[in-house]
C-alpha positions in Angstrom: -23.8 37.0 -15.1 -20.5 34.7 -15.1 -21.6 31.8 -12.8 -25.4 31.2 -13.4 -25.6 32.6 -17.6 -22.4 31.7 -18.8 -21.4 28.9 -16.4 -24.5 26.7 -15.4 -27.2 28.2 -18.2 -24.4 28.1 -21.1 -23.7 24.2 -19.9 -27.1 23.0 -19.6 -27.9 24.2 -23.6 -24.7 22.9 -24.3 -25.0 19.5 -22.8 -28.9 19.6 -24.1 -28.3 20.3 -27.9 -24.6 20.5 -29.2 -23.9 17.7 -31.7 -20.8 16.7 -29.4 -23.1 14.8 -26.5 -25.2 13.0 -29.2 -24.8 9.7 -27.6 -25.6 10.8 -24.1 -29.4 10.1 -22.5 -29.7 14.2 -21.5 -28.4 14.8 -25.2 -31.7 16.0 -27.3 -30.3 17.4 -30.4 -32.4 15.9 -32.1 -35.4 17.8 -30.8 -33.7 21.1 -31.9 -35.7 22.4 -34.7 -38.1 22.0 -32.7 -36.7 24.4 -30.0 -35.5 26.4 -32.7 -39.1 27.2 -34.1 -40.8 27.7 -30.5 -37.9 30.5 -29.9 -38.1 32.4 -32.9 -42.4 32.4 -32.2 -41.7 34.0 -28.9 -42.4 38.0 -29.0 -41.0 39.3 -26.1 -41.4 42.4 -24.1 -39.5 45.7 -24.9 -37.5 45.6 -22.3 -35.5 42.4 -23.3 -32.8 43.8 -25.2 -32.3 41.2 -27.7 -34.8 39.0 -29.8 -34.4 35.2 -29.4 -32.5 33.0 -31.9 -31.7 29.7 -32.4 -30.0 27.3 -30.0 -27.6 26.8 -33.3 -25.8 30.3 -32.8 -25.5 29.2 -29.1 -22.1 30.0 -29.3 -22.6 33.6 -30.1 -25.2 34.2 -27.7 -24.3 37.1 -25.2 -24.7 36.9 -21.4 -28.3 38.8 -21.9 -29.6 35.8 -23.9 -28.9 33.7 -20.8 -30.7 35.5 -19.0 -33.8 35.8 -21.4 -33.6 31.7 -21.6 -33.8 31.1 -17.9 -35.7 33.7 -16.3 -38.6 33.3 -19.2 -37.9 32.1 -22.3 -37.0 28.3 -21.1 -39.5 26.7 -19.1 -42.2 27.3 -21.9 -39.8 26.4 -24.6 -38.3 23.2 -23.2 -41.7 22.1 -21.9 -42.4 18.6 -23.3 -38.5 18.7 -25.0 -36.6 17.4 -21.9 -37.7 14.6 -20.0 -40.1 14.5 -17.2 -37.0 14.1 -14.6 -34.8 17.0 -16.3 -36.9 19.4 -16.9 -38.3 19.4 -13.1 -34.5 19.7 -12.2 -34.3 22.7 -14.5 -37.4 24.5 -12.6 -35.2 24.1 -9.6 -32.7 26.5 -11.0 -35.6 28.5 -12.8 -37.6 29.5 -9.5 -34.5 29.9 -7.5 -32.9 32.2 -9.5 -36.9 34.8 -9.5 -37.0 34.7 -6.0 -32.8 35.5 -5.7 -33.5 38.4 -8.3 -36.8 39.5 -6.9 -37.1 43.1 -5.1 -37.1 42.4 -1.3 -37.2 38.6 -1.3 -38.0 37.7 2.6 -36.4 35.5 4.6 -38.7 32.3 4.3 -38.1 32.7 0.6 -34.7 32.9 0.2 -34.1 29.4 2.5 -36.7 28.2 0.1 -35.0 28.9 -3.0 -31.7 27.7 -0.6 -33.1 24.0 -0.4 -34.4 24.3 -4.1 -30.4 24.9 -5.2 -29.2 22.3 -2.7 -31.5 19.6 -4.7 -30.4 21.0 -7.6 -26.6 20.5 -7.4 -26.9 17.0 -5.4 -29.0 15.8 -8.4 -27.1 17.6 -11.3 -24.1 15.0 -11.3 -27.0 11.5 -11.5 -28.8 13.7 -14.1 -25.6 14.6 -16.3 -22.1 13.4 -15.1 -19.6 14.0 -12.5 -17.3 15.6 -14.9 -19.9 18.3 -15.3 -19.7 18.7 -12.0 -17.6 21.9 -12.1 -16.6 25.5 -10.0 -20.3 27.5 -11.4 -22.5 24.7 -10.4 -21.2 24.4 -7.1 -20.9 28.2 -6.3 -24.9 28.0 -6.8 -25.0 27.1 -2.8 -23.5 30.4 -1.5 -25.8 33.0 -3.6 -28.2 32.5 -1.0 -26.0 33.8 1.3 -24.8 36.5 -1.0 -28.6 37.3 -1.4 -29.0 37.6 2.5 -25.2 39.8 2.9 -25.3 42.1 -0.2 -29.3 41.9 -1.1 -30.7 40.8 -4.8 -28.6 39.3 -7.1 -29.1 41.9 -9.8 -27.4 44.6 -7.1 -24.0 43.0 -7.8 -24.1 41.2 -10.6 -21.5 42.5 -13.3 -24.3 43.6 -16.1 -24.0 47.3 -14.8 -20.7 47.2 -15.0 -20.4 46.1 -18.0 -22.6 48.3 -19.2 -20.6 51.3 -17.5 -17.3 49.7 -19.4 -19.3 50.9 -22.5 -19.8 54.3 -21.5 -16.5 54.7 -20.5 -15.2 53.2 -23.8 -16.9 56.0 -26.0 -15.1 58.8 -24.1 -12.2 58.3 -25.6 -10.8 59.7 -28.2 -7.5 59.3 -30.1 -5.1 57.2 -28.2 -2.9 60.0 -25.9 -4.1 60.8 -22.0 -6.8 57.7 -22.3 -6.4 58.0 -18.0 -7.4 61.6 -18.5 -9.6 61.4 -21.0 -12.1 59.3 -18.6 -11.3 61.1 -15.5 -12.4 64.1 -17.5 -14.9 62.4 -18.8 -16.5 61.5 -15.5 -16.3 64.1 -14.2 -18.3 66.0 -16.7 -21.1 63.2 -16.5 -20.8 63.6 -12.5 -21.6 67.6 -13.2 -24.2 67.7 -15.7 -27.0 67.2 -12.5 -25.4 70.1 -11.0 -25.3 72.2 -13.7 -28.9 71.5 -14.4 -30.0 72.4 -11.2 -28.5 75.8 -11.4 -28.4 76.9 -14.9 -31.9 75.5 -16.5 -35.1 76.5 -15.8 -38.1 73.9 -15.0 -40.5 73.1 -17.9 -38.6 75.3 -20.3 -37.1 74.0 -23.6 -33.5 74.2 -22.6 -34.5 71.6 -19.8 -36.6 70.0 -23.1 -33.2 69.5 -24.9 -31.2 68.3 -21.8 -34.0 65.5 -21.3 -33.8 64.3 -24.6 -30.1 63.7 -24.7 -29.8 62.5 -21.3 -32.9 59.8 -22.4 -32.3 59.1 -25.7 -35.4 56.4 -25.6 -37.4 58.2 -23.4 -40.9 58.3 -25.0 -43.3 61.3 -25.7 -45.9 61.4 -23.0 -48.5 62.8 -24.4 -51.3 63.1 -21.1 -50.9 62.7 -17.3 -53.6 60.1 -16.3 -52.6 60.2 -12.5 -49.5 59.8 -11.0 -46.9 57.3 -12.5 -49.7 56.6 -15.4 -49.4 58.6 -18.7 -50.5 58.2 -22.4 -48.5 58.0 -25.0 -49.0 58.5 -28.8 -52.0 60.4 -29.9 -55.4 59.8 -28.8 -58.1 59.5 -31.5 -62.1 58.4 -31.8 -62.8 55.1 -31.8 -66.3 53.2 -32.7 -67.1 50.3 -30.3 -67.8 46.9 -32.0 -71.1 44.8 -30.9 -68.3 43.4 -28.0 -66.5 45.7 -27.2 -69.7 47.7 -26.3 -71.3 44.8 -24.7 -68.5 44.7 -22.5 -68.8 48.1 -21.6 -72.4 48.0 -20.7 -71.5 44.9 -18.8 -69.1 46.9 -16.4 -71.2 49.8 -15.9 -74.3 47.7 -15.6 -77.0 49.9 -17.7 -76.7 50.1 -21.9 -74.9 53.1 -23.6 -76.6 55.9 -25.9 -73.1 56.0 -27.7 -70.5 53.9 -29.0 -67.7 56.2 -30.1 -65.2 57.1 -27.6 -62.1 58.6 -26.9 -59.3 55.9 -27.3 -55.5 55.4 -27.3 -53.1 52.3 -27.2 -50.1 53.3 -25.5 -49.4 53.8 -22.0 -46.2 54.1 -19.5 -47.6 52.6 -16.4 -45.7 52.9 -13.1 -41.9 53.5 -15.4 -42.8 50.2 -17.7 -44.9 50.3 -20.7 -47.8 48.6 -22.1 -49.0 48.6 -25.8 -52.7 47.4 -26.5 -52.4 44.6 -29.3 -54.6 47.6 -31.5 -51.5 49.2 -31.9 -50.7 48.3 -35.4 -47.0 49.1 -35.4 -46.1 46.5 -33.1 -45.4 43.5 -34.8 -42.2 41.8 -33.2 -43.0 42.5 -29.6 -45.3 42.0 -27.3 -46.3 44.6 -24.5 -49.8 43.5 -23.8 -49.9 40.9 -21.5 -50.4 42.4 -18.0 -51.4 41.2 -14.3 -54.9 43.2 -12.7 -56.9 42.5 -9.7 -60.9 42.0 -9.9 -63.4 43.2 -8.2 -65.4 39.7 -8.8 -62.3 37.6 -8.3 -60.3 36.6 -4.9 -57.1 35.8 -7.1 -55.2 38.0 -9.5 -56.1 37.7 -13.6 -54.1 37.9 -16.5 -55.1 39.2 -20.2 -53.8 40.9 -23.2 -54.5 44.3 -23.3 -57.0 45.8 -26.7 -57.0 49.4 -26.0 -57.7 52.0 -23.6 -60.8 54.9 -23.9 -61.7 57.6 -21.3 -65.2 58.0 -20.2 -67.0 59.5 -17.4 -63.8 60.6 -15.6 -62.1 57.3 -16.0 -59.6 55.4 -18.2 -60.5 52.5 -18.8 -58.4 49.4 -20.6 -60.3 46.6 -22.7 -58.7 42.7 -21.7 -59.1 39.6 -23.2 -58.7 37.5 -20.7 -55.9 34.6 -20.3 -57.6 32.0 -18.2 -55.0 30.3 -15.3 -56.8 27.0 -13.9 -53.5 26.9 -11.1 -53.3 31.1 -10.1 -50.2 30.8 -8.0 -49.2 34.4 -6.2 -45.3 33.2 -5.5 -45.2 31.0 -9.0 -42.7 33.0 -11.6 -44.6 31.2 -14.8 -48.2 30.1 -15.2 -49.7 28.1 -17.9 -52.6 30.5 -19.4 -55.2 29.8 -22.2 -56.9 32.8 -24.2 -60.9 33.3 -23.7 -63.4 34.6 -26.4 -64.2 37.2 -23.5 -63.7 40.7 -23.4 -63.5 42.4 -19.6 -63.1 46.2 -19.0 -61.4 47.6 -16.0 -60.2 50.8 -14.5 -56.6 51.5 -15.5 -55.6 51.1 -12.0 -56.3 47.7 -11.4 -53.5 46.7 -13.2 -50.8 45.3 -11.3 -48.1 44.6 -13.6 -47.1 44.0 -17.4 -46.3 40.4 -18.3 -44.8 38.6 -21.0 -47.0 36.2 -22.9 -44.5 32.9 -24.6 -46.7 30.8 -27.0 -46.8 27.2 -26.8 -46.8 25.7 -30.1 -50.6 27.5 -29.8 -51.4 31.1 -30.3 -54.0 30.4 -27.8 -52.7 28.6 -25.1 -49.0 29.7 -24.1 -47.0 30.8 -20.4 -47.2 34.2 -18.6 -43.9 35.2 -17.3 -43.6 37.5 -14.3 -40.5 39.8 -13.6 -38.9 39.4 -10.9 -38.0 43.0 -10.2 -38.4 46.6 -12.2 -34.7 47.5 -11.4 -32.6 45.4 -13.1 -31.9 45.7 -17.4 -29.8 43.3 -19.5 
């Protein structure tokens, strides 16, 4: 949170775009409106707390933004911006810092992203200057080793913490006993499982009223699909278009006698949720983009999720598909292109959701993988 976001991310955008390094050859202020527009086209994913803005309010971004910007927001954004020579240097910190966050990185991997942050510091002082050379760029060379003591970054970076120092903040009250006002405090949030054990039956509506002030965001689910998979919202009939139904027939292999189905756009899949792009209501965000496996292909596809009907026992999710000409398994961002075609597939050949960042193109644009399902901003 302190060293990588607001040490090395914070100086990079800073040396990049701020006014003050005009003169310098990394300086490329005068390419920000440019950034600026690319940013605000970006819908991300619900699960990034805050919506991008412009490199302009860079010094009001919190730590959160940082993230955003390396981890996915970035690459796609500065693409074409920075120079040839830069902008490879900035994937060095980009890919290093995925496989350092990712859920049981293995050893091969983390020496990997070891020599990647090695190259990156030897070649930040040619690329920028020596008096940029300073204590957050340098501590980049031991997180591997922090990664190999004390696991993925995310386990001990300070974001939980801080978001703890919130929690603690709203139990007091008044200014007297603030030391026993959180012990108290605590303690009561320490209990509450207990309690609920003991006092509340399952599936009733006390235990109704406990979940929904305990998750104050937690969503209705509406239908259990199978386990970890469950719709949500309401599901209604739906009439196929010409491709839609084509499509259909095409994965069953034999033509319909109907073209109204059963249909919903809302799922939470495996604790993360996925929005078809029919669902109207979503118009800053973008949940649709997911990872599946095929049947017809070796490597893994990506696609933007329509909607989802049940038929014949199954639930099934209508794609377009996002066509990758260099599928990479270990590669956090892939350049993608959208296709006219529709596929269907069984809801659980999807691997993962993704988030889709447009390119100047609503057609062509960069898939973004998370590195783990553990960590929030």
């Amino acid at each position: 949170m302190h060293g990588v976001l607001l040490g090395v991310q914070k100086l990079l955008l800073e040396l990049w775009f701020l006014p003050k390094h005009g003169k310098e050859i990394f300086n490329f202020h005068d390419k920000q409106d440019c950034v600026d527009d690319r940013l605000i086209r970006i819908k991300p994913t619900l699960n990034i707390t805050r919506l991008p803005r412009s490199v302009q309010d860079l010094k009001y971004w919190k730590a959160s933004e940082y993230r955003s910007f390396l981890l996915y927001f970035g690459a796609p954004v500065l693409h074409d911006i920075l120079d040839k020579e830069r902008f490879s240097h900035y994937l060095l910190l980009v890919n290093s810092m995925h496989i350092l966050l990712k859920f049981g990185s293995r050893p091969n991997d983390i020496n990997r992203a070891e020599i990647m942050l090695t190259i990156f510091c030897e070649s930040f002082a040619v690329l920028y200057d020596d008096r940029f050379m300073r204590l957050n760029v340098h501590q980049l060379l031991h997180l591997p080793d922090s990664v190999r003591t004390l696991g993925p970054l995310y386990t001990h970076s300070c974001f939980s913490f801080e978001d703890k120092n919130g929690v603690l903040l709203k139990m007091i009250r008044g200014t007297q006993n603030i030391d026993n006002q959180i012990v108290t405090g605590v303690s009561f949030i320490q209990k509450l499982p207990e309690l609920k054990e003991h006092c509340i039956l399952r599936n009733s509506k006390c235990e109704e009223i406990y979940n929904s002030i305990e998750s104050v965001t937690l969503l209705k689910r509406n239908h259990c699909i199978q386990e970890g998979i469950y719709v949500l919202g309401a599901v209604k009939e739906k009439v196929l278009s010409l491709k839609e139904q084509n499509a259909l027939e095409k994965y069953f292999g034999y033509a319909l006698t109907q073209n109204q189905f059963k249909s919903f756009t809302r799922i939470e899949f495996q604790s993360h949720i996925i929005y078809g792009q029919n669902y109207s209501r979503m118009t800053k965000r973008d949940n649709s983009t997911i990872e599946y496996t095929s049947e017809k292909h070796v490597n893994n596809r990506f696609g933007w999720v329509q909607f989802f009907i049940f038929y014949e026992n199954k639930t099934l999710a209508f794609v377009q598909q996002l066509e990758c000409q260099q599928f990479n398994a270990k590669a956090c961002i892939l350049s993608v292109s959208s296709k006219d075609e529709m596929e269907v597939i069984r809801i659980d050949k999807i691997v993962s959701n993704c988030m889709f960042v447009s390119h100047d193109s609503d057609r062509k644009g960069f898939v973004c993988r998370f590195p783990n399902r553990l960590e929030s901003d």
